[in-house]
Backbone as CSV, one residue per row, in Angstrom:
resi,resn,N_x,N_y,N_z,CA_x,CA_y,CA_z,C_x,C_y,C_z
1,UNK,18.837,179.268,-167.125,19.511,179.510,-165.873,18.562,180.203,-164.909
2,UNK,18.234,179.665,-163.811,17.815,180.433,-162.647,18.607,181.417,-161.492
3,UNK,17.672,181.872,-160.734,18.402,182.383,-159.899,17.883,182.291,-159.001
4,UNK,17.578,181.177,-158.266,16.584,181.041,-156.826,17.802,180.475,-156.231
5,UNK,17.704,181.102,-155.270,18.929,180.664,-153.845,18.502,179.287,-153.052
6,UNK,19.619,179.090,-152.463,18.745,177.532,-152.046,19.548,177.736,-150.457
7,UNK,18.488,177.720,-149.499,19.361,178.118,-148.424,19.572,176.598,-147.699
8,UNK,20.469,176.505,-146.530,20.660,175.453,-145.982,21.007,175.958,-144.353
9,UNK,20.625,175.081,-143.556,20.681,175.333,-142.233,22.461,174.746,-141.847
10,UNK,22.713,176.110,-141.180,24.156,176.101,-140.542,23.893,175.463,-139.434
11,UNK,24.200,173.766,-138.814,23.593,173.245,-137.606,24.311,173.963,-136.143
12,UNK,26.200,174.321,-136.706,26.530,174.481,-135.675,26.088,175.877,-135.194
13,UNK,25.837,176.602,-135.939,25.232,177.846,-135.165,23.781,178.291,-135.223
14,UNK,22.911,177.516,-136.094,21.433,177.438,-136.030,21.202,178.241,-137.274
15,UNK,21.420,179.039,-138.082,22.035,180.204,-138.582,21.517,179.396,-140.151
16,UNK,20.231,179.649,-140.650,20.258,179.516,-142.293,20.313,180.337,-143.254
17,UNK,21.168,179.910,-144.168,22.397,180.813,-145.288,21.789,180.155,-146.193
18,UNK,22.447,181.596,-147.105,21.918,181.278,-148.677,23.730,180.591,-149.332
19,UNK,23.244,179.067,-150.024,24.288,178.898,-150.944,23.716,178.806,-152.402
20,UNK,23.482,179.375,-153.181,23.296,178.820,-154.270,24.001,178.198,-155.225
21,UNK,25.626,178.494,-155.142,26.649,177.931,-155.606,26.772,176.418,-155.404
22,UNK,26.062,175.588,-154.467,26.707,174.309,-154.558,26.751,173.241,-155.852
23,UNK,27.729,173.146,-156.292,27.360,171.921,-157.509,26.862,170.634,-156.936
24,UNK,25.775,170.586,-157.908,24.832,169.156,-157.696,25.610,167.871,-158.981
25,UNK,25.632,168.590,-159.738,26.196,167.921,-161.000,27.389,168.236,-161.674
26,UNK,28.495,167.153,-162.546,29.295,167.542,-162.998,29.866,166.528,-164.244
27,UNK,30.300,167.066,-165.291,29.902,166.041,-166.347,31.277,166.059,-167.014
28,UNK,32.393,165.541,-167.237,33.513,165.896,-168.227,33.129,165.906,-169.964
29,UNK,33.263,166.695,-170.128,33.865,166.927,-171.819,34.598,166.990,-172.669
30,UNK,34.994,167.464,-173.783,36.489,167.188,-174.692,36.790,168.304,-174.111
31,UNK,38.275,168.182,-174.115,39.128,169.376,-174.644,39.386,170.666,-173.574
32,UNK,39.426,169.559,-172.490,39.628,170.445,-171.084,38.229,171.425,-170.782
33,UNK,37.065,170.496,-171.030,35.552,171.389,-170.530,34.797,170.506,-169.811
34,UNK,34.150,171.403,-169.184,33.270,170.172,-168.248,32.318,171.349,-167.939
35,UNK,31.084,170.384,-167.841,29.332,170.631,-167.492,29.046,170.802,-166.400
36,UNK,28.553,171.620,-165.633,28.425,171.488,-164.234,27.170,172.395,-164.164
37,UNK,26.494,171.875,-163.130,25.234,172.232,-162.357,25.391,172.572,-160.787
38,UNK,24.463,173.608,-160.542,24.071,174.069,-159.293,22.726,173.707,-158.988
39,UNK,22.671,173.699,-157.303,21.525,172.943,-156.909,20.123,174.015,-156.874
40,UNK,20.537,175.439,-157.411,19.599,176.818,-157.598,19.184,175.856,-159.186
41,UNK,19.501,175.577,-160.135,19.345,175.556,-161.482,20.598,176.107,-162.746
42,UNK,21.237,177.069,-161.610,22.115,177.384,-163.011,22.968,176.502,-163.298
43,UNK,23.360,176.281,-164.738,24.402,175.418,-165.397,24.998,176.055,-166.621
44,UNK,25.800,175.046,-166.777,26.800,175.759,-168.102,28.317,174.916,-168.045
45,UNK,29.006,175.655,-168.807,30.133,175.035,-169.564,31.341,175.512,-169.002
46,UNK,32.266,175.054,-168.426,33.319,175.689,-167.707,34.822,175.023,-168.679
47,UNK,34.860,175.927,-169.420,36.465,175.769,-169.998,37.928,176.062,-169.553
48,UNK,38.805,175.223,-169.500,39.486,175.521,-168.757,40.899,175.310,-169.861
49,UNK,41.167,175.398,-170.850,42.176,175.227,-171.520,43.141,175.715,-172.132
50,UNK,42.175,177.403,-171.862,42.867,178.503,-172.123,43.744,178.542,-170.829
51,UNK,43.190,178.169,-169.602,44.418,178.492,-168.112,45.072,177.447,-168.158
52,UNK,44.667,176.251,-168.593,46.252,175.724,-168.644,47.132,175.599,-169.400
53,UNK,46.953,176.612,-170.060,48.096,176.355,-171.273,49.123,177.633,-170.823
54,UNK,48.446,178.319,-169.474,49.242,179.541,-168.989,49.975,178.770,-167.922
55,UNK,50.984,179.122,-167.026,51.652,178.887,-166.071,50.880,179.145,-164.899
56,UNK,50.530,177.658,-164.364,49.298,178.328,-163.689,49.263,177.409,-162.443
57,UNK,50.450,177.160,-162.071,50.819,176.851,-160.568,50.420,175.179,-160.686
58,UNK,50.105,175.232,-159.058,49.751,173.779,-159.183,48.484,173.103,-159.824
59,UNK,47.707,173.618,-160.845,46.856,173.397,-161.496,47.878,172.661,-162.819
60,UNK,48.960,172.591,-163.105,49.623,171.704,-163.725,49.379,170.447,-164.001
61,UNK,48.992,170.151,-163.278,48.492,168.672,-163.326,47.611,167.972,-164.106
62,UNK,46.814,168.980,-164.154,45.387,168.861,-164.882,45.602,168.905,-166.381
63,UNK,46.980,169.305,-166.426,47.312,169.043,-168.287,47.125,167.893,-168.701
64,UNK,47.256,166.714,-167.888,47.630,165.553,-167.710,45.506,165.317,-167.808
65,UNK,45.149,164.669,-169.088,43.734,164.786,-169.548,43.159,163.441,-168.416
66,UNK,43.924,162.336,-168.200,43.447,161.590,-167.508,43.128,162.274,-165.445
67,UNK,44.190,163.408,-165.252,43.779,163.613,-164.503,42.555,164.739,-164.301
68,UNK,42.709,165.136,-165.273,41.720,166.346,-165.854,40.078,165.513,-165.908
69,UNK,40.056,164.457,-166.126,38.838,163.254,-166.377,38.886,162.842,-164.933
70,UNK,39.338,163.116,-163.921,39.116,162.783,-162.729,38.245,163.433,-161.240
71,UNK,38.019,164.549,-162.539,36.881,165.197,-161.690,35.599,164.711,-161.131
72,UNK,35.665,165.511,-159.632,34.283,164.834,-158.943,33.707,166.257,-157.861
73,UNK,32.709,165.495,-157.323,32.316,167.015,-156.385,32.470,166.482,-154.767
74,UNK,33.211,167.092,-153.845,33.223,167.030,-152.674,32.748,168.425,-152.179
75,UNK,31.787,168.322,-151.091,31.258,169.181,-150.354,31.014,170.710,-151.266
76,UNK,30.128,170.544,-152.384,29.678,171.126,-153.259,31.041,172.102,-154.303
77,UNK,32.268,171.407,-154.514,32.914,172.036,-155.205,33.758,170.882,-156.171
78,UNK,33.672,171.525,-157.467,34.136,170.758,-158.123,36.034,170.423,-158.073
79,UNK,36.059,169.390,-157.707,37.393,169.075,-157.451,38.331,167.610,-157.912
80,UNK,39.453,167.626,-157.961,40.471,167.138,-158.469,41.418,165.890,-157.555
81,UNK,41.785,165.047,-157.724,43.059,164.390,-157.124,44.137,165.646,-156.517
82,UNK,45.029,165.248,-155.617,45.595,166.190,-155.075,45.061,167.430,-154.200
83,UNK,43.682,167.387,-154.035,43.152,168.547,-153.173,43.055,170.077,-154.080
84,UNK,42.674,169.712,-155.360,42.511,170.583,-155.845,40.996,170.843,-156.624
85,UNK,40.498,172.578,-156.891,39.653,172.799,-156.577,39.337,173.630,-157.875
86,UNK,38.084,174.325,-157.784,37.872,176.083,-158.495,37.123,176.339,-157.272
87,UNK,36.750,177.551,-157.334,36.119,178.200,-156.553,34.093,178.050,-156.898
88,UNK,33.733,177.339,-156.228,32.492,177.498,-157.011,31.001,178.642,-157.109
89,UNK,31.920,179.445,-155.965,30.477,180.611,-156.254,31.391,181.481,-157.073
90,UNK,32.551,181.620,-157.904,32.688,182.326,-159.172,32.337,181.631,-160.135
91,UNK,32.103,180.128,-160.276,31.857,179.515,-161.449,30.310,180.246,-161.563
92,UNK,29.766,179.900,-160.247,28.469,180.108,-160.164,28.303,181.530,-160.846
93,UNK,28.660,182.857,-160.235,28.343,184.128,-160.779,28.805,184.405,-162.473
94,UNK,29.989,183.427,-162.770,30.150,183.823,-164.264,29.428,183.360,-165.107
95,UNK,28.857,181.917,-164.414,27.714,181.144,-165.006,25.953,181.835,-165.266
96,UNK,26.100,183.045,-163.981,24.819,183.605,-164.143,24.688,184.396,-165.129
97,UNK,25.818,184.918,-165.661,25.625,185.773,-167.011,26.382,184.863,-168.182
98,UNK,26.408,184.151,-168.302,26.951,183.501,-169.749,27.151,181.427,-169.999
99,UNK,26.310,181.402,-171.203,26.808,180.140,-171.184,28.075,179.181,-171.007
100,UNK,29.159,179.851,-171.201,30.627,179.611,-171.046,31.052,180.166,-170.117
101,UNK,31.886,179.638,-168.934,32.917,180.410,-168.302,34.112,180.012,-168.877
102,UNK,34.726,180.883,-169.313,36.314,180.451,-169.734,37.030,180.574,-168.793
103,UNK,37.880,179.853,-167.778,38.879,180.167,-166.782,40.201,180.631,-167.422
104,UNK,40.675,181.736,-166.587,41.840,182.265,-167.166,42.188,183.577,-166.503
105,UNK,41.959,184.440,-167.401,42.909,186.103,-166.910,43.188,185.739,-165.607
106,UNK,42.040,185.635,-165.254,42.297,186.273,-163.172,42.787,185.187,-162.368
107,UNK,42.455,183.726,-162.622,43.273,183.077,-162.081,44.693,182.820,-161.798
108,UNK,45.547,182.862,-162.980,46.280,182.517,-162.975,47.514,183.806,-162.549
């Protein structure tokens, strides 16, 4: 895992920012996990099966494995049918300290 920031030019205000969070890559796996990459280098394993097995709003859906396999990345966040999302600079920061992010406690 790295930690080099990758900045990008804000056109409408001229203004270049650091994102390092954007996902470049994203890979499904068994069992409600999926692979994902940032365009800094960090990667890792984002589990998510422990939060849905909690009551966990409109993330319901995603129980549903075919829609859960429907993941893709729009405008650097990993996202879902229905307009649904994670947040990707927490994937990113939980990713900087650990091979696994387990989603859960705090979300839901």
């Amino acid at each position: 895992m790295r930690k080099t920031a990758n900045t990008q030019q804000n056109s409408a205000a001229g203004i270049a920012i650091q994102v390092p969070w954007r996902v470049c890559k994203v890979e499904v796996l068994a069992a409600f996990r999926f692979y994902v990459q940032f365009e800094d280098g960090t990667d890792g394993i984002v589990d998510m099966a422990q939060f849905l097995e909690q009551d966990c709003g409109v993330f319901k859906s995603l129980r549903n494995l075919e829609t859960f396999n429907a993941l893709s990345i729009q405008h650097g966040a990993v996202t879902w049918p229905g307009e649904l999302d994670l947040a990707p600079d927490r994937m990113h920061d939980e990713l900087q300290n650990a091979d696994v992010y387990v989603v859960g406690r705090k979300l839901c």
